[in-house]
C-alpha positions in Angstrom: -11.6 -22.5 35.5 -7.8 -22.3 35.1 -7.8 -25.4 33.0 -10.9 -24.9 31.4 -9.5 -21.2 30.5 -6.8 -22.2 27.5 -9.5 -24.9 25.9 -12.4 -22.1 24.8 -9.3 -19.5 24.5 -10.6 -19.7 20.4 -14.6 -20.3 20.5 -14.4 -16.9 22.8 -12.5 -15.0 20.3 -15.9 -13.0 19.6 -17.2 -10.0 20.7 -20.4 -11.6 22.7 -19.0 -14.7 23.6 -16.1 -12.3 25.1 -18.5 -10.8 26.9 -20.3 -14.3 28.4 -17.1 -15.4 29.4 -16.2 -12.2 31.4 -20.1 -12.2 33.2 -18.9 -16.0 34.0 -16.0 -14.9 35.6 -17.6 -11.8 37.2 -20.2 -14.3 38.8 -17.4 -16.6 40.2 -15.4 -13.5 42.0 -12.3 -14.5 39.6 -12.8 -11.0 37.8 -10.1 -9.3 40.5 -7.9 -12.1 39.6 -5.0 -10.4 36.9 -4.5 -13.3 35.5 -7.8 -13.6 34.1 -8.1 -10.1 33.6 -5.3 -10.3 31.6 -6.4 -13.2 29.0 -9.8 -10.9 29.0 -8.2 -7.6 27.9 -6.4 -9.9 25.3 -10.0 -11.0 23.8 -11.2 -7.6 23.6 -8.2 -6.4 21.9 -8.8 -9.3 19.5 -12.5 -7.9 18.6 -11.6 -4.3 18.2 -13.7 -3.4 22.0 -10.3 -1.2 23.2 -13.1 0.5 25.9 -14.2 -3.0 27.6 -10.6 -4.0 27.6 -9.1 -0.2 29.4 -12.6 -0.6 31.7 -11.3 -4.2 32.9 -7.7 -3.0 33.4 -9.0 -0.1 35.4 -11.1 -2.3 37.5 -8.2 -5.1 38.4 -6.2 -3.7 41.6 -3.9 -5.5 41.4 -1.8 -5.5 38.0 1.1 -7.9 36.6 3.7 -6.8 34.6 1.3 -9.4 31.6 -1.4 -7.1 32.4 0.0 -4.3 31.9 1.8 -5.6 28.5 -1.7 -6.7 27.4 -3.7 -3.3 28.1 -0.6 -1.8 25.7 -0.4 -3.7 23.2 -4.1 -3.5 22.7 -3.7 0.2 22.3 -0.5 -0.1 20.4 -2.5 -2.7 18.2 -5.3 -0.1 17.8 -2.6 2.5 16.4 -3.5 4.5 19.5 0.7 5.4 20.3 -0.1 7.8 22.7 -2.0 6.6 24.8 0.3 3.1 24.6 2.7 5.2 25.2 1.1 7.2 28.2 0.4 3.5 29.8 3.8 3.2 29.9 5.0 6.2 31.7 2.4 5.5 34.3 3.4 1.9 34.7 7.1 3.2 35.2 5.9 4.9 37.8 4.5 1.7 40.0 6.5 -0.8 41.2 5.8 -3.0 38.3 9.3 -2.9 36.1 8.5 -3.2 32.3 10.2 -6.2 30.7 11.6 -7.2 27.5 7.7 -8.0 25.9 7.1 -4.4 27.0 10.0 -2.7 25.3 9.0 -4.7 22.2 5.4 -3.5 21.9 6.6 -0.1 22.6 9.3 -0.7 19.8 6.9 -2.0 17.5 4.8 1.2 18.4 7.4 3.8 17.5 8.5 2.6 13.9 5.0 2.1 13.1 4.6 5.9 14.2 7.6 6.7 12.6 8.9 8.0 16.3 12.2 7.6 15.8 13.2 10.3 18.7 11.0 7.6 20.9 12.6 5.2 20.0 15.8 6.2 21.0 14.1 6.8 24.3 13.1 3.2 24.5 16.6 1.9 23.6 17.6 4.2 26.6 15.2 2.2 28.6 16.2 -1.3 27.2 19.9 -0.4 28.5 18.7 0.7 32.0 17.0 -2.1 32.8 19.6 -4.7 31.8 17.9 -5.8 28.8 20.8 -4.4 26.4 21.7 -8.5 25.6 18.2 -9.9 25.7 17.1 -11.5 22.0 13.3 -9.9 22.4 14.3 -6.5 22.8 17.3 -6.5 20.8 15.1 -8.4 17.7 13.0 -5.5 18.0 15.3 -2.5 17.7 16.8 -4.3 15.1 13.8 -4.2 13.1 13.0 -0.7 14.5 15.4 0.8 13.1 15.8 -1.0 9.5 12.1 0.0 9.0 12.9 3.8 9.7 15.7 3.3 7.7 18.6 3.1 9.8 20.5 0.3 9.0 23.8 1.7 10.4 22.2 2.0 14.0 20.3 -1.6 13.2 23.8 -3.2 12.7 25.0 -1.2 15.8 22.3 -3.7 18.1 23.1 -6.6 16.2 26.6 -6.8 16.5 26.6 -5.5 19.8 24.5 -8.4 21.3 26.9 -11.5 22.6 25.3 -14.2 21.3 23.1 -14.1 18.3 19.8 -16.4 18.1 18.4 -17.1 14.9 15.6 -14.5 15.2 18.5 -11.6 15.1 19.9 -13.1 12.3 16.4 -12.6 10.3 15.5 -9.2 12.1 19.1 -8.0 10.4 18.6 -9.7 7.1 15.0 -8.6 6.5 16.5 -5.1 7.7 19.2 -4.9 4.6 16.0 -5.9 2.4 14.1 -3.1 3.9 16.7 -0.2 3.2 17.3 -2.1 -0.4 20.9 -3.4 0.3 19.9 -7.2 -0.9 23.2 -7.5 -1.2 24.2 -7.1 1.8 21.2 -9.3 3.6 22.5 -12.3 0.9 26.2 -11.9 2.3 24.7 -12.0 5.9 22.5 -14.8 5.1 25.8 -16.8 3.6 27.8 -15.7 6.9 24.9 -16.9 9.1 25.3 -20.4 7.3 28.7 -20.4 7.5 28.4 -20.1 11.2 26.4 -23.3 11.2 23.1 -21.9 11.6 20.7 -23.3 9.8 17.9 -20.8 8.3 13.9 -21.3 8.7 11.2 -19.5 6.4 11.4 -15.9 8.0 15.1 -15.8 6.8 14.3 -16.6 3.2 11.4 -14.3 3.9 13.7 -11.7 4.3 15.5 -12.2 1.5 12.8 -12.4 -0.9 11.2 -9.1 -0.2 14.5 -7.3 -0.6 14.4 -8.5 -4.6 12.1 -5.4 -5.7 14.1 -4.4 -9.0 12.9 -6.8 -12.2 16.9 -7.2 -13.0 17.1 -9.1 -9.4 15.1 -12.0 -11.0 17.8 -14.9 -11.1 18.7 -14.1 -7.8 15.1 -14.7 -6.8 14.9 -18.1 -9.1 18.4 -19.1 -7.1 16.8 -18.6 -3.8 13.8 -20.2 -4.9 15.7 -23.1 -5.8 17.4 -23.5 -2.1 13.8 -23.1 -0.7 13.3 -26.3 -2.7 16.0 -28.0 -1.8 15.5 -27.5 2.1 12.3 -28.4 1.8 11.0 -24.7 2.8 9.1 -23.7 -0.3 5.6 -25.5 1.2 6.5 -23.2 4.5 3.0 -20.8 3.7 4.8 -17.8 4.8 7.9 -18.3 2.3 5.1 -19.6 -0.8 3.4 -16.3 -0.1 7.1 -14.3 -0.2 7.6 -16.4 -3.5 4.2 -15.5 -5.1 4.9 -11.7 -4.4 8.3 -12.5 -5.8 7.2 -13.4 -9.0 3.9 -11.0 -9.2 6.2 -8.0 -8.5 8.4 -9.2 -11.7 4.9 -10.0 -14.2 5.9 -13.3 -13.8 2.4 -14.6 -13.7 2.6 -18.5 -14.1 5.5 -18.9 -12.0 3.5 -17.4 -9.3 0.8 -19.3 -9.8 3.0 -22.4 -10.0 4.0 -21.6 -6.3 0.5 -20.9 -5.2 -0.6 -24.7 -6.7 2.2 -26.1 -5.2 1.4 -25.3 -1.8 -1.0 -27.7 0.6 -3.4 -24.8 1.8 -2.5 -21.3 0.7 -3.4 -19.0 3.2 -5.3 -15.5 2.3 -2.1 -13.7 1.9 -1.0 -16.2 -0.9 -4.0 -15.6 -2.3 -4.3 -12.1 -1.8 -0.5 -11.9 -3.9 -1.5 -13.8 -6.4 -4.5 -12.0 -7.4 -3.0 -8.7 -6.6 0.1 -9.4 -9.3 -2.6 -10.0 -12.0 -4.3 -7.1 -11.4 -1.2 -4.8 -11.2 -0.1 -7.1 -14.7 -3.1 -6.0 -16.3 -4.8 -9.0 -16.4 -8.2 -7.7 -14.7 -10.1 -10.3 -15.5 -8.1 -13.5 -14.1 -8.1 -11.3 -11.2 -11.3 -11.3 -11.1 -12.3 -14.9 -11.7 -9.3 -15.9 -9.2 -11.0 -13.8 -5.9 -14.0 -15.5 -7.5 -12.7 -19.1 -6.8 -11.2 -17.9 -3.1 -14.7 -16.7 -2.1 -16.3 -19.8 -3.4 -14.0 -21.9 -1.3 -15.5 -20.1 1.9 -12.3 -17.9 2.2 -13.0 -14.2 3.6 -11.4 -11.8 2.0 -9.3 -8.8 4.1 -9.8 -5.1 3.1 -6.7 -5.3 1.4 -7.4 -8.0 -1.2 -11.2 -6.4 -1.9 -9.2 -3.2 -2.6 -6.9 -4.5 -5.1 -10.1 -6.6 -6.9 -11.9 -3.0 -6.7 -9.3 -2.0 -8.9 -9.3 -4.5 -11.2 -13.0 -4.2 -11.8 -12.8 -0.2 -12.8 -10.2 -0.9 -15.0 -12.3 -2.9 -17.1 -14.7 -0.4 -16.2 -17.6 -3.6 -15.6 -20.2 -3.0 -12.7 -21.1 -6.2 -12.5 -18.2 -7.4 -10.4 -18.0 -4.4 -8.7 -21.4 -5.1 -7.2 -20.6 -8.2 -6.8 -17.7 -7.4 -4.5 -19.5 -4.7 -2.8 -22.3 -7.5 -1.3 -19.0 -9.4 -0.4 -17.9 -6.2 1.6 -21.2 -5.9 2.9 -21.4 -9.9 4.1 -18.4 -9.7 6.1 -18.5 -6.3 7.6 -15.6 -4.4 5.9 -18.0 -1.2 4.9 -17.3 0.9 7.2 -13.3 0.2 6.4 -12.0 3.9 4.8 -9.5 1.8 2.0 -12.4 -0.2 0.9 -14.7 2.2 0.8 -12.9 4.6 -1.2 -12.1 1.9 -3.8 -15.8 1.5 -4.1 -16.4 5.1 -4.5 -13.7 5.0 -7.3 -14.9 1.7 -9.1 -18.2 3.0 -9.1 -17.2 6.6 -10.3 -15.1 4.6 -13.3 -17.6 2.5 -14.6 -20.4 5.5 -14.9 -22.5 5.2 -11.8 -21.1 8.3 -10.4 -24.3 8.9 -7.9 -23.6 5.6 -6.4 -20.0 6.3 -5.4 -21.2 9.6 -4.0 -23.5 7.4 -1.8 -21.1 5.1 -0.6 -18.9 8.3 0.3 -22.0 9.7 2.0 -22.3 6.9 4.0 -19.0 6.2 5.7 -18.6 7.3 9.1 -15.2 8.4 9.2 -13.5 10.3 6.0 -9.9 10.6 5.2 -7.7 12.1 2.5 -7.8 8.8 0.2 -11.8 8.8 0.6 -11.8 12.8 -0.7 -9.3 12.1 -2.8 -11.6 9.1 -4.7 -14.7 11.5 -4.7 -13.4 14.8 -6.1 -11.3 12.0 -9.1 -14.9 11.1 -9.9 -16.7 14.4 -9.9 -13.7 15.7 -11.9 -13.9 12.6 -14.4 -17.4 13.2 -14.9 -17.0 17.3 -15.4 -18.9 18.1 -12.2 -15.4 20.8 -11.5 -18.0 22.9 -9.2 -18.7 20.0 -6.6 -15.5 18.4 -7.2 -14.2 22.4 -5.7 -16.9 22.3 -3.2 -15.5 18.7 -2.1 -11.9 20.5 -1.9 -13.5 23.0 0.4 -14.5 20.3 2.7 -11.7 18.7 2.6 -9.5 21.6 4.1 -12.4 22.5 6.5 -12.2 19.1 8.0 -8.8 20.0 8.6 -7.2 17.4 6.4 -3.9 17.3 4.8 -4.1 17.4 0.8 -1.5 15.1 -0.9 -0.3 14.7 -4.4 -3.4 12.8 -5.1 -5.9 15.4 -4.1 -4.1 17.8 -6.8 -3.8 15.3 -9.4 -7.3 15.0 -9.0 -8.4 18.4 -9.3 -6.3 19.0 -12.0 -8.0 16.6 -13.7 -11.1 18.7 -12.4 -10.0 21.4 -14.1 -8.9 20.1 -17.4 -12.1 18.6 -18.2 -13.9 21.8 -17.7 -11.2 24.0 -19.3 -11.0 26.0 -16.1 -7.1 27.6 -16.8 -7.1 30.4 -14.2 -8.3 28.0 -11.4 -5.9 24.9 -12.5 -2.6 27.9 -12.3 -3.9 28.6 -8.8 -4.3 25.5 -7.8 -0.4 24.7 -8.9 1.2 27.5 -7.1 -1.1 26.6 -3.9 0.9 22.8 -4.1 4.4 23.9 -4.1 3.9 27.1 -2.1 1.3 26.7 0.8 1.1 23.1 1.3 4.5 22.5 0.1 4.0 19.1 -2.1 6.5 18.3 -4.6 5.3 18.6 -8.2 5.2 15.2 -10.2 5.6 14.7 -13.7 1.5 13.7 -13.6 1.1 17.2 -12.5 3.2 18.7 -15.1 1.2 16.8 -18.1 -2.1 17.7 -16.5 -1.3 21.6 -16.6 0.4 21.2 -20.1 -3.0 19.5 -20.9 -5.1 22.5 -19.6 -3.2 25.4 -20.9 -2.5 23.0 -24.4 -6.2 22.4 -24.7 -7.2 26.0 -23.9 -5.4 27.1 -27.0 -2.4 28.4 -24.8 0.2 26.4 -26.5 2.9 28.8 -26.3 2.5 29.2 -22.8 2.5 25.5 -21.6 5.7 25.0 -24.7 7.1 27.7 -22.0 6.3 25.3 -18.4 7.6 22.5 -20.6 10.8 24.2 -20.9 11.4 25.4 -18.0 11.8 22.0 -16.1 14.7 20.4 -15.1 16.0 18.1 -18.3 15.3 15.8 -19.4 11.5 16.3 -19.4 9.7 13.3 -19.3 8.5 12.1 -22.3 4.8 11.5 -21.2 5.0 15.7 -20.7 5.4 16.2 -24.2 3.3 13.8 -25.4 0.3 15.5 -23.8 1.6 19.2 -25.4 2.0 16.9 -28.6 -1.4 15.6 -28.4 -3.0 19.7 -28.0 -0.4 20.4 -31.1 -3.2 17.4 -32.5 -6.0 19.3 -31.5 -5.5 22.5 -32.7 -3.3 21.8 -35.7 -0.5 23.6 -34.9 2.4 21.5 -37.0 5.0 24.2 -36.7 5.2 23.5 -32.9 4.2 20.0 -33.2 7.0 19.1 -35.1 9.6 21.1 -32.4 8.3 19.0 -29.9 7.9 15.4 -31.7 11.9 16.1 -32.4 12.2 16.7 -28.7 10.0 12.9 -28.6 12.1 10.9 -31.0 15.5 11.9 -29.5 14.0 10.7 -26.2 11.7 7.5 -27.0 12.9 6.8 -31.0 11.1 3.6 -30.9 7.4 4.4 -30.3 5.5 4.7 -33.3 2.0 6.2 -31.3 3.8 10.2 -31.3 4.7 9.6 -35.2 1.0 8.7 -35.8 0.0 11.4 -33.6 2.6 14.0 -35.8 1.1 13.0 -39.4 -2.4 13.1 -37.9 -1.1 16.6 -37.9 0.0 16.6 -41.4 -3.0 15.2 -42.8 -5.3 18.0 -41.2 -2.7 20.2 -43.5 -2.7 18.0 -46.5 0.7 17.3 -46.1 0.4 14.1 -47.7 3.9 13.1 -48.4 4.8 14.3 -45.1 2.0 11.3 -43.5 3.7 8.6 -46.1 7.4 9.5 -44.7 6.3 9.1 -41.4 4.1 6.2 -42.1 7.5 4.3 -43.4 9.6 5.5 -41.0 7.3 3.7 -38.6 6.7 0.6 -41.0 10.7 0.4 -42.1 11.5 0.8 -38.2 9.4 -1.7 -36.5 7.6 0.2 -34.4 3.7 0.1 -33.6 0.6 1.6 -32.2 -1.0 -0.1 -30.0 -4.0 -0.6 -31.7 -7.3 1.1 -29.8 -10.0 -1.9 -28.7 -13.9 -1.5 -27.7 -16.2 -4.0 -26.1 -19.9 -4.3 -25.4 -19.8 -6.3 -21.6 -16.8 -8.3 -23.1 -14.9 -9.8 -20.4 -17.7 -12.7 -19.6 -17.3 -12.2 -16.4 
């Protein structure tokens, strides 16, 4: 059985054949055994069954430091940190010590929690126990702290360890790219060389995901280029950091250069590539790319069906949404809350409002994002009643409303003119649930007081905020100027436009739209030059009838 134990380690990875093998232990009296308790409670944490795996541990008597690191971890894995967390005081409390895999679970535990006030009870520990110098534990508090953004107390571990392995190295230089000093993770990277140590694909990893501003592009070509000439670039973990690279710069074919060049691109590859397209605005590649991955037998995670989701209300086409939703449906990711509040807000976008409301229905667990997608397509649809009534539920549920929720039902509001209940709705966002106002918040209000004829009054919110006012704010009290033909105050504010964004021609249009509701035809030709002479443009509005081919 020992032997036999590591060979269908993978064909058991399932929840029933989980279950056969642990009857087939039970039967042969091994099931008191820790060891094989231990490789058990491992499978069930693989298959999401955290009950079968804390009923196992419970049963074992007698219980190995691996045990007890497996029975954590699972819980810790399960983003249940307290009672990982509880585990752990209870195993300090048996002769068992924890060791360094212990204090790295827990680690990994607290930054994910953003516990930083545990985790500074966990370096504590570390030092008791002698594990101040160990690489494990010391790799982990590194990364620890860099994600909670504390680089100074990250730096503190690293340069206080003796002797510094290659995984410190990374866990430092990924930990500058965290907190945004690149800089400093490329002169670490060019000391760790200097030092004669020679780096694999989680270093450049590190590197790579610390490029996030577009002006950091050569430096990401330059790395790119000493992937290639160390032979790292076919590494799947550094093609995937590549293809993100380029997608988070709009630099489509280089991505999907990287992705061609690779043997056998793994899901996250994949996932980044299609991902960049849709957040580039090209929907429909997007599209016809997670296509071509589920066609080549590929399952997609929730993630990656998000981000198609997406893509598919953009273009406002059902067609792929369905498709995608089957997909979801195939391979069991319905009951996953991100997914299915993309598909509530795919649906909702492309008309078929009742279905969205159906999917929401049917999800057994609701959070903030799922609300959030419901109310946005109630509101979009002018159903402000039961987008309210939704609202109501929310806060009854005892849920936490985020900028989101308010975006949405200011959106709510605008659509059904509702001025009195939009104002309250404001003043209930900074004062009682203390969220800090956007600019998206700003232009919706503008919007609702500007289309209920109360121009004056939302030309007063406009100037009130801090300068300078973005100009997407004015633009919306521009646009009600449009509306109600107001070209004394629509002229204050296009000045206000122009001195901000000189060169965009679609407020000049939107200005002698204004004139020509006056007759103010000279006034339309000036600015019609000005916009000619000055080569600037409008985009030019587009409509389609089921135009993408998909």
């Amino acid at each position: 059985m020992i032997k036999l134990l590591p060979e269908i380690s993978q064909s058991y990875q399932t929840p029933s054949r989980t279950k056969i093998l642990h009857a087939l232990i039970t039967k042969t009296h091994l099931s008191r055994d820790p060891f094989y308790a231990t490789k058990l409670v491992r499978f069930y944490a693989m298959n999401d069954d955290i009950v079968s795996a804390r009923n196992l541990f419970e049963k074992t008597p007698q219980r190995t430091v691996f045990l007890w690191n497996a029975i954590i971890r699972a819980y810790a894995q399960a983003q249940k940190f307290d009672d990982a967390i509880s585990l752990f005081i209870r195993m300090a409390k048996t002769n068992t010590k924890p060791d360094n895999f212990t204090y790295a679970c827990l680690i990994r535990a607290c930054y994910e929690n953003s516990d930083l006030d545990g985790l500074r009870v966990l370096h504590g520990g570390v030092t008791v126990y002698g594990l101040g110098s160990d690489f494990i534990s010391c790799s982990a508090l590194v990364t620890a702290y860099s994600k909670l953004g504390l680089v100074d107390e990250a730096s503190k571990v690293f340069y206080g360890t003796f002797e510094l392995d290659l995984v410190l190295w990374n866990s430092m230089i990924s930990g500058h790219g965290c907190c945004g000093f690149w800089d400093k993770g490329l002169e670490l990277f060019n000391k760790m060389r200097s030092l004669g140590k020679q780096p694999d694909g989680f270093t450049l990893v590190g590197l790579i995901s610390g490029l996030i501003c577009p002006s950091l592009l050569p430096i990401g070509q330059g790395i790119h280029g000493f992937c290639l000439k160390s032979g790292i670039e076919s590494n799947s973990h550094v093609g995937s950091a590549l293809v993100s690279l380029y997608s988070r710069f709009k630099c489509m074919s280089s991505a999907h250069n990287v992705l061609s060049s690779l043997c056998q691109p793994d899901l996250v590859t994949w996932s980044a590539l299609i991902t960049g397209y849709s957040q580039s605005g090209d929907y429909l590649q997007a599209l016809l790319l997670f296509r071509s991955l589920n066609m080549e037998g590929k399952k997609a995670d929730h993630i990656l069906i998000s981000s198609v989701l997406t893509a598919a209300a953009q273009i406002t086409n059902v067609r792929p949404g369905i498709e995608i939703h089957g997909s979801v449906f195939r391979h069991g990711l319905q009951s996953n809350i991100m997914v299915s509040s993309a598909l509530i807000d795919m649906y909702s976008k492309c008309g078929f409002l009742g279905l969205g409301i159906r999917v929401f229905e049917a999800m057994p667990e609701k959070n903030v994002v799922s609300y959030n997608s419901v109310i946005s397509g109630l509101g979009l649809h002018g159903l402000a009643s039961q987008a309210f009534k939704m609202w109501e539920d929310l806060i009854s549920k005892g849920l936490k409303p985020d900028e989101s929720t308010f975006s949405a039902l200011l959106c709510a509001c605008c659509h059904a003119g509702l001025v009195n209940d939009g104002w309250e709705l404001f003043k209930r966002m900074k004062d009682e649930f203390c969220i800090q106002v956007r600019n998206e918040h700003y232009v919706l209000m503008v919007k609702l007081l500007g289309m209920a004829g109360k121009l004056e009054e939302a030309y007063d919110l406009v100037l009130s905020l801090p300068k300078p006012v973005d100009s997407g704010i004015w633009g919306a009290l521009l646009s009600c100027c449009d509306v109600h033909g107001n070209s004394e105050l629509g002229e204050i504010v296009a000045q206000h436009i122009f001195d901000n964004e000189p060169k965009k021609g679609a407020y000049r249009v939107m200005l002698s739209n204004i004139y020509a509701g006056e007759g103010r035809w000279n006034d339309v030709k000036q600015l019609r030059d000005d916009i000619t002479d000055g080569g600037q443009r409008k985009v030019p509005g587009v409509s389609w009838i089921d135009g993408y081919g998909y």
